[in-house]
Legacy VTK file of the C-alpha trace (Angstrom):
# vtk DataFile Version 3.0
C-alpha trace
ASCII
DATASET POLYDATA
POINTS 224 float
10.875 -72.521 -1.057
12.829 -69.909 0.136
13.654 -69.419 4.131
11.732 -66.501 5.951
14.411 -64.207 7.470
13.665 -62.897 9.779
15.628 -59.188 11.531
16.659 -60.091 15.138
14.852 -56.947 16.196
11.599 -58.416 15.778
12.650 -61.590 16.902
13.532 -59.269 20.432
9.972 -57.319 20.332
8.063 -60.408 20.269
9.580 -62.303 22.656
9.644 -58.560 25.080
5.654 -59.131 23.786
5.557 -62.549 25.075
7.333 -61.958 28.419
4.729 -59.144 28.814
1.894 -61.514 28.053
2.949 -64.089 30.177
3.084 -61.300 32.928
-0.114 -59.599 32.716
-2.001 -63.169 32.670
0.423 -64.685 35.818
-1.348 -65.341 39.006
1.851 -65.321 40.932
5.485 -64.330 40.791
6.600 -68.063 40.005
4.722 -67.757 37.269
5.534 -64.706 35.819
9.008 -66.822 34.528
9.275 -68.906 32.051
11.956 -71.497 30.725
13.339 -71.116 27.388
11.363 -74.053 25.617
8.031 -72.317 26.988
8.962 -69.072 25.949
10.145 -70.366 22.654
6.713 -72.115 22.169
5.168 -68.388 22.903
7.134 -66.778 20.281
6.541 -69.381 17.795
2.608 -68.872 18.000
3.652 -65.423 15.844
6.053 -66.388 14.236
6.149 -70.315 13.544
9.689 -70.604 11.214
11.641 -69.337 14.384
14.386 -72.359 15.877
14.728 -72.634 19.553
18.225 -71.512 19.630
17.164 -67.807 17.802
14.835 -66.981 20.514
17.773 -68.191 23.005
20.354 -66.259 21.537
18.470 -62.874 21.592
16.955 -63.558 25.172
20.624 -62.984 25.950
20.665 -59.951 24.068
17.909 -58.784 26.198
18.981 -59.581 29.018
22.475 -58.439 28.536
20.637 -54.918 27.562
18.825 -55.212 30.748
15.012 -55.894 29.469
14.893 -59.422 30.756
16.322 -61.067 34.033
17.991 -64.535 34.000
17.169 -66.355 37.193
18.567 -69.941 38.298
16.020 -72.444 39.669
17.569 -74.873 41.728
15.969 -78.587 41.366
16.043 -79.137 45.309
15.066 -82.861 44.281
17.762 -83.799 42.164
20.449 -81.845 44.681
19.468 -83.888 47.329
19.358 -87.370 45.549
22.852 -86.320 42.887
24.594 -83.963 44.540
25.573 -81.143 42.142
23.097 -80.351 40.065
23.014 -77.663 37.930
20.098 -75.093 38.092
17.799 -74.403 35.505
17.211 -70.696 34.274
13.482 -69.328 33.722
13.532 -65.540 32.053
11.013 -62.392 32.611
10.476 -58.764 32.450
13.248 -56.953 34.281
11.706 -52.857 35.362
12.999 -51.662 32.463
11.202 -54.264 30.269
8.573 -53.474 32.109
8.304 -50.107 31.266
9.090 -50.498 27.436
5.261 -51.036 27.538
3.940 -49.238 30.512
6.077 -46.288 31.101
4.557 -43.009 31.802
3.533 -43.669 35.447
4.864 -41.139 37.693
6.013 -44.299 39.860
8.170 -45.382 36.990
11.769 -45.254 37.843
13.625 -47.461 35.600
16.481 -46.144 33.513
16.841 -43.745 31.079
19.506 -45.766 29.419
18.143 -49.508 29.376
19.467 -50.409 26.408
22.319 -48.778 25.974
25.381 -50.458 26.972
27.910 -48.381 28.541
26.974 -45.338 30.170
30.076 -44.246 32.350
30.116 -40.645 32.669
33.745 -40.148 31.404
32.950 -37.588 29.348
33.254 -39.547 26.250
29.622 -40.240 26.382
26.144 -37.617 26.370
24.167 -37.423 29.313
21.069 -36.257 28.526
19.457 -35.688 31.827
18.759 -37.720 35.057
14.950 -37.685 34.578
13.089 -40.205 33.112
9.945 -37.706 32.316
8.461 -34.620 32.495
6.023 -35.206 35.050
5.082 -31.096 34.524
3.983 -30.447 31.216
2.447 -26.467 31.480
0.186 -27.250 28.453
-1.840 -30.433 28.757
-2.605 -30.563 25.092
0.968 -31.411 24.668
0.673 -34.904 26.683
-0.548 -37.653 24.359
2.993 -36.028 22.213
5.362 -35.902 25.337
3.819 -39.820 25.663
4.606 -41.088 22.059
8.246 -39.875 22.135
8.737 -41.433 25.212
7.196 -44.495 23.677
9.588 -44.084 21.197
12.951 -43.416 23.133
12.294 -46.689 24.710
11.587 -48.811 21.355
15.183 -46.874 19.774
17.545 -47.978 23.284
15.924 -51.540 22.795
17.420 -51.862 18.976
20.539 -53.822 18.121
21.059 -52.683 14.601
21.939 -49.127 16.265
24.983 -48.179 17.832
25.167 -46.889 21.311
26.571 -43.741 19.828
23.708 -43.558 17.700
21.120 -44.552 20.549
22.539 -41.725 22.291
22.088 -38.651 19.844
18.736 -39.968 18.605
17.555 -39.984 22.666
18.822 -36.287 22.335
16.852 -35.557 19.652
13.871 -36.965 21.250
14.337 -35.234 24.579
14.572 -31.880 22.964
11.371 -32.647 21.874
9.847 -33.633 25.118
11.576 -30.880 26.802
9.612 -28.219 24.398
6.879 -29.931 24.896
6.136 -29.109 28.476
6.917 -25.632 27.444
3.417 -23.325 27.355
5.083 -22.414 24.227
7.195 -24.956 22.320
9.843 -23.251 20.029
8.585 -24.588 16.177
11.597 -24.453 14.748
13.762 -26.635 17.640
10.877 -29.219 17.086
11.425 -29.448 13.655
15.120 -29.587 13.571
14.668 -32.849 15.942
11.636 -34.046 14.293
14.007 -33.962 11.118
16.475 -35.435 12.950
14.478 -38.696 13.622
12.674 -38.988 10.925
14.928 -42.138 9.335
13.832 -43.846 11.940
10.263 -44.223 10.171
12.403 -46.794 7.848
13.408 -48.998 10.585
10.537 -51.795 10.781
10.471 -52.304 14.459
9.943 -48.452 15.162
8.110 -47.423 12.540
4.726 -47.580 13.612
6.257 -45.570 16.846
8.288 -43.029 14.376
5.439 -42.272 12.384
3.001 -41.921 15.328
4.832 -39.201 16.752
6.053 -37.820 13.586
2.256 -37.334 12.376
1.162 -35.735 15.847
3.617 -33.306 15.437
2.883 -32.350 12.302
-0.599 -32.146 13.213
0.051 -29.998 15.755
2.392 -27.828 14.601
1.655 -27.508 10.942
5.559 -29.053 10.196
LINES 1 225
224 0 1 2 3 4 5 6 7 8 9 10 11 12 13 14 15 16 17 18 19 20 21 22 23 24 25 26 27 28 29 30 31 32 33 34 35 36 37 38 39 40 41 42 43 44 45 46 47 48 49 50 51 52 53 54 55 56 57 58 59 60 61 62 63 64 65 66 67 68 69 70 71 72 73 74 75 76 77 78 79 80 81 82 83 84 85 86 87 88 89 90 91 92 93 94 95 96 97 98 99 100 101 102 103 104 105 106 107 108 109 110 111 112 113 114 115 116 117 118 119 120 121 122 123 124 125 126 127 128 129 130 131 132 133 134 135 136 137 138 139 140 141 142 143 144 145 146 147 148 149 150 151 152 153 154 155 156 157 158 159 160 161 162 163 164 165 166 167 168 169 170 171 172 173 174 175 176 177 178 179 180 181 182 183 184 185 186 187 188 189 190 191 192 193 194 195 196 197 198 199 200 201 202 203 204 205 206 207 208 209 210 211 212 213 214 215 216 217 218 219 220 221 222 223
């Protein structure tokens, strides 16, 4: 029988699933962490062929990419009988993990760029903007759209097959959209350019559902 392979990029969205679980059902901020065994476990309840070590090795992708925080739990016991002893790490959401699932708030202030690793403003890189959304969209009809690309920026800066090049000009693409969006009148033809723009991204498996979301309300809306 042949091994299920499985793309790192979904290994990443469910355990950024399972960190949110654990998180929306915690009781305090001790337990809102969670070692990597436990989180492992969580993971493996969707998808049972993952190892231990695959979960471990993209937690540090994560957290590297600044979704999830590492934090050391010192064993006070076993310092005080041994001396030495190394800490333990437990793992959850960092803000920007936070907000790959509940962005939108107006008190929402994590970065435009989790995800993206090197952001230096040397000019060799595109700054998009310093916002991290339009909190003023003129046309209220326009909002569930403006919310499903920014759904969708997230998912993209949280993908390891893409470059950070490529994370860039696609979060350009999706900006311009969100940017006519809060227009009274959105210029068609810019939205379509951009919509055109992104629309490979429908073939990626852990963004399409996003891709074609937004995608479809466009079209709907604007007959493209």
């Amino acid at each position: 029988m042949a091994t299920k392979i499985i793309d790192n990029d979904v290994v990443r969205e469910h355990i950024l699933t399972a960190l949110h679980n654990i998180l929306t059902k915690a009781r305090s901020r001790g337990s809102q962490m969670v070692g990597i065994r436990d989180l492992a476990q969580e993971v493996k309840t969707v998808e049972p062929n993952l190892k231990e070590n695959q979960v471990a090795s993209n937690v540090t992708f994560l957290v590297q990419n600044g979704f999830v925080e590492e934090m050391p739990i010192e064993n006070y016991f076993a310092k005080k009988q041994f001396g030495g002893a190394k800490p333990s790490y437990k793992y959850r959401l960092t803000r920007e993990g936070l907000a790959y699932f509940d962005h939108g708030s107006k008190f929402d202030k994590s970065s435009v760029f989790a995800g993206i690793g090197d952001i230096s403003g040397n000019g060799n890189n595109i700054i998009i903007g310093n916002q991290n959304s339009i909190t003023s969209i003129a046309n209220t009809q326009y909002s569930e759209g403006h919310r499903l690309a920014e759904d969708l920026r997230r998912r993209v800066n949280a993908l390891g097959e893409l470059t950070d090049e490529e994370k860039i000009f696609i979060q350009s693409d999706i900006e311009t959209i969100k940017s006519q969006l809060a227009k009274p009148k959105p210029d068609v033809g810019i939205i379509q350019k951009a919509k055109e723009n992104i629309a490979f991204l429908a073939d990626i498996v852990t963004v399409a559902v996003p891709t074609i979301a937004l995608l479809t309300w466009i079209g709907t809306q604007f007959h493209i």
